[in-house]
Structure formats: structure tokens, C-alpha cells
C-alpha positions in Angstrom: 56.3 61.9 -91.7 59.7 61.4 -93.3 60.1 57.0 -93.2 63.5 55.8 -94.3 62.8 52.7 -95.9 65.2 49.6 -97.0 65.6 46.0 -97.4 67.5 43.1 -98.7 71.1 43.8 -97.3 72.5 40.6 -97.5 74.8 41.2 -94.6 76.2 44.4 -96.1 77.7 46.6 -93.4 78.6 49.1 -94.9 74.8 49.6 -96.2 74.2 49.4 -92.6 76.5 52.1 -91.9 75.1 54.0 -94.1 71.2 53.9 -93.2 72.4 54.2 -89.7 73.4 57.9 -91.0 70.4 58.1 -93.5 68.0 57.5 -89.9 69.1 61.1 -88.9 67.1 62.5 -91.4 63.9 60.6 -90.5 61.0 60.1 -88.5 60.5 56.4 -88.7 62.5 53.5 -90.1 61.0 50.5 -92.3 63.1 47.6 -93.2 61.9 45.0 -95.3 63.6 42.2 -94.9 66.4 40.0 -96.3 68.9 40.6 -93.3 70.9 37.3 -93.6 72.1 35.4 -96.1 69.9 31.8 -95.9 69.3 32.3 -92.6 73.0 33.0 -92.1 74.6 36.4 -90.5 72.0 38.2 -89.2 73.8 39.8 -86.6 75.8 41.6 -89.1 74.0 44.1 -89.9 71.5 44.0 -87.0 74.4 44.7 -84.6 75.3 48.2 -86.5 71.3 49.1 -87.1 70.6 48.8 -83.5 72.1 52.8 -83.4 69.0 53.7 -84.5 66.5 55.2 -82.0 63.7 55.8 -84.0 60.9 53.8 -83.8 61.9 50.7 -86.2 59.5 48.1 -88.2 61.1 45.1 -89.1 59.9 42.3 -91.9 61.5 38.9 -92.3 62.9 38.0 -96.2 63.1 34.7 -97.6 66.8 34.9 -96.3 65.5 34.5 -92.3 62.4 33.4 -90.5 60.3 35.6 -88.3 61.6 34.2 -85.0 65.3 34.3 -86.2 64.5 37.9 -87.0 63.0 38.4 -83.7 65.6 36.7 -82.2 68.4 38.4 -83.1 66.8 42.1 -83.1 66.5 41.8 -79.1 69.3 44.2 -78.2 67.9 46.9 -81.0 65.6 48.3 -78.7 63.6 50.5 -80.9 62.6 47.9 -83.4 59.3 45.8 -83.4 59.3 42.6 -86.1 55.6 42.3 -87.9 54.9 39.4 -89.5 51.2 38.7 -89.8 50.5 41.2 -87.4 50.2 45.1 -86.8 50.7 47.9 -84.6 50.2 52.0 -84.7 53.4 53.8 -84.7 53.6 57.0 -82.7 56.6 59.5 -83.9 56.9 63.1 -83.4 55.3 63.8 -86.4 51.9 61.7 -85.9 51.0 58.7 -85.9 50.5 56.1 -88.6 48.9 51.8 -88.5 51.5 49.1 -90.0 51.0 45.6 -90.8 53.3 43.1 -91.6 54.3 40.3 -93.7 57.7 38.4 -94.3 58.7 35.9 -96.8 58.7 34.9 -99.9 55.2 35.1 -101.7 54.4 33.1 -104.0 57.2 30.6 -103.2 60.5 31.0 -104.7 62.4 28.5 -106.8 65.0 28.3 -104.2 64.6 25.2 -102.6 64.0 24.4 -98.9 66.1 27.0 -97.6 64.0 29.7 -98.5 61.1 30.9 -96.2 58.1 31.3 -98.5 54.8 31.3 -98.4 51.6 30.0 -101.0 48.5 32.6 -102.1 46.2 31.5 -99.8 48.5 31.3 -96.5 49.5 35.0 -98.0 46.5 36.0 -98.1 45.6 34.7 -94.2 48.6 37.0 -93.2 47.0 40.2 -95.4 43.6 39.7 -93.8 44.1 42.0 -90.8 45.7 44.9 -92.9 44.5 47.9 -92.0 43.2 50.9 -94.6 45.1 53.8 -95.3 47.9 52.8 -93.1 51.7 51.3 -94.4 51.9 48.0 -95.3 55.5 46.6 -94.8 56.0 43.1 -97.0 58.7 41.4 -98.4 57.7 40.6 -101.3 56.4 43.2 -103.7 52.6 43.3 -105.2 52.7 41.7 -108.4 52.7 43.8 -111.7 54.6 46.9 -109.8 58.2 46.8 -109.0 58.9 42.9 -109.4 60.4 42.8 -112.8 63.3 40.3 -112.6 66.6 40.7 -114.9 65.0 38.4 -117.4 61.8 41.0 -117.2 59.5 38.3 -115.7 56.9 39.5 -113.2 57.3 37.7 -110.0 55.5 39.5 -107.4 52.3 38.3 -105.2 48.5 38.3 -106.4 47.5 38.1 -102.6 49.9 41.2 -101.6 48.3 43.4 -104.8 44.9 42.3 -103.8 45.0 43.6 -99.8 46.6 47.2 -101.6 43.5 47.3 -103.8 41.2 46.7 -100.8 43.3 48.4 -97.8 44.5 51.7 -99.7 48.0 51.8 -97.5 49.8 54.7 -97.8 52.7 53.7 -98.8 53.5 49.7 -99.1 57.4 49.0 -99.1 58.9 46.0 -100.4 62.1 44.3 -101.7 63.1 40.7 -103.1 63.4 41.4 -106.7 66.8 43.0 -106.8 66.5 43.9 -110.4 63.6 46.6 -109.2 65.9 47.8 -106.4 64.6 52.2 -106.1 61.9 52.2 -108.5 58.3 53.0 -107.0 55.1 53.0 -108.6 51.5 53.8 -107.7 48.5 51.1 -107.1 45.3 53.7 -106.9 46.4 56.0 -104.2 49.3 53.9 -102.6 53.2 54.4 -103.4 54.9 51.0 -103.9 58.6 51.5 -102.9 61.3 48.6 -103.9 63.3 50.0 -101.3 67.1 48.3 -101.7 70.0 48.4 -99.4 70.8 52.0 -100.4 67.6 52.9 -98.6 65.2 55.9 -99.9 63.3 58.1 -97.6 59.5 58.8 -98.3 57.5 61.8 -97.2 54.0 60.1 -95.7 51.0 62.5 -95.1 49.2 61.5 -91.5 
């Protein structure tokens, strides 16, 4: 299964553009979060991704809350928005379990604005994650791909933990721009800072 994978485009359209084009080489699209700009402009880029057909999994960032996300993702028709929940995606070639969680985790020095999340409300989200599926998170596992410019780790204990029990696939993330394309491996699962350029993974099911 070929998933195109992004996140964190800041109302970008032409990085919507672009993935919109990028979708035609896919089976599946995963974006993981970080469509506005503090909670501002969704629509944006949500207004251009709605092209694509293919079945679409949707994270909030720290940049929008889940029902903001929800809310303005109504008219892209294809697209479901996980947040502390799963679902099994069917595609033409197989079929695959997500779960998802948005935000940022552990909470961010940004100040009210941001939609963050503690640990141990992390860790609540995680609990349901299935094994051997995708997990679809914001925020990356800590100790992977979460290397800020100043080369300070600041990615979630919770979010490494549920990839050392659950085994996922592949678990794609974004938030720490600095790590924007690089993936690494936890055990058997592919950790994917995807960026607004977007990669596309191949995903054996």
C-alpha cells in the first residue's frame, strides 16, 4: 500500500497543490496535522486538499483543535479526523487499522494558544492503539525524529511508549520542523517526520 504522508502546512497552498498531485500516486493519504496557523486559516489549504478522493486520515496539530479540524474538513468527503480514536481503512490494495492523536505532546512552550496535551492525558489517547496497524500523531515519539534546530529532543515519552508496545507499521508525525523528511525505525516500525513536501511510504498489509 503506497500512503502519502504529510503534515504541518501552515496554510501553504501551494504545498497543497502539490500533494493534491502527489495523491495520484497513492493508495491512501495521511496528514498529520498543523493545518492552520493558531487556529487561524484552515480552510486554506483544506479547501484545495478536498481534490483528493482517496481515503484521507486527518490528525489535529497544536495549530487547530480536533473539532476545528473536524469542522472545517466537512466538504472533503473522503477524509475522516482521528483523534483518540481509530478506524480500519479499506483501499484497493488491502486494508490497514489507524489510530489517532492530535496535539501537542508534552505541552509546548507556546502559551495558551497552543492545543497540547500532558503524559498521562497522552497516554489515555494511546491506550486503544491497535498492534501492527499505522499510528497517525502529531507529535513525534521522543528520541526519533524530534531534534529541534538547537538539537534538543522534544518529542513524547507516552507516543514512544504505545510504538514499543503496539508495533504500528508505520507511525507518521510532524511538529518539530527541524526533522521535516527524516525517518527512523523504533523495533519494526518506520517513524516518518513527514513535512509539507509530503513523502510517500510503501506499507506491507
Amino acid at each position: 500500500m503506497k500512503v502519502l504522508c504529510f503534515s504541518d502546512l501552515h496554510r501553504d497552498k501551494d504545498a497543497a497543490f502539490r500533494l493534491v498531485e502527489m495523491s495520484k500516486g497513492a493508495d491512501m493519504v495521511i496528514g498529520a496535522g498543523d493545518f492552520a496557523n493558531q487556529h487561524q486559516g484552515l480552510a486554506d489549504t483544506l479547501d484545495i486538499l478536498q481534490a483528493i478522493e482517496l481515503p484521507s486520515f486527518l490528525v489535529p496539530g497544536n495549530g487547530e483543535t480536533a473539532d476545528e479540524l473536524t469542522d472545517a474538513s466537512r466538504e472533503w468527503q473522503s477524509a475522516v479526523v482521528l483523534h483518540g480514536n481509530g478506524t480500519t481503512a479499506t483501499t484497493s490494495a488491502g486494508s490497514v487499522e489507524l489510530w489517532g492523536v492530535g496535539g501537542g505532546i508534552p505541552v509546548t512552550p507556546f502559551g495558551a494558544w497552543s492545543y497540547d496535551f500532558d503524559e498521562e492525558s497522552g497516554a489515555k489517547l494511546l491506550a486503544g492503539c491497535p498492534t501492527g496497524g499505522i499510528l497517525v500523531v502529531h507529535s513525534p515519539p521522543i528520541n526519533t525524529v524530534d531534534h529541534d534546530s538547537s538539537g534538543r529532543i522534544r518529542g513524547s515519552e507516552s507516543i514512544r511508549d504505545c510504538v514499543e508496545r503496539c508495533s504500528p507499521k508505520l507511525v507518521v508525525c510532524g511538529h518539530i520542523h527541524s526533522d521535516w523528511g527524516k525517518q527512523v525505525h523504533v523495533g519494526d516500525s518506520l517513524v516518518v517526520n513527514a513535512g509539507p513536501s509530503g513523502v510517500i511510504v510503501d506499507v506491507d498489509v
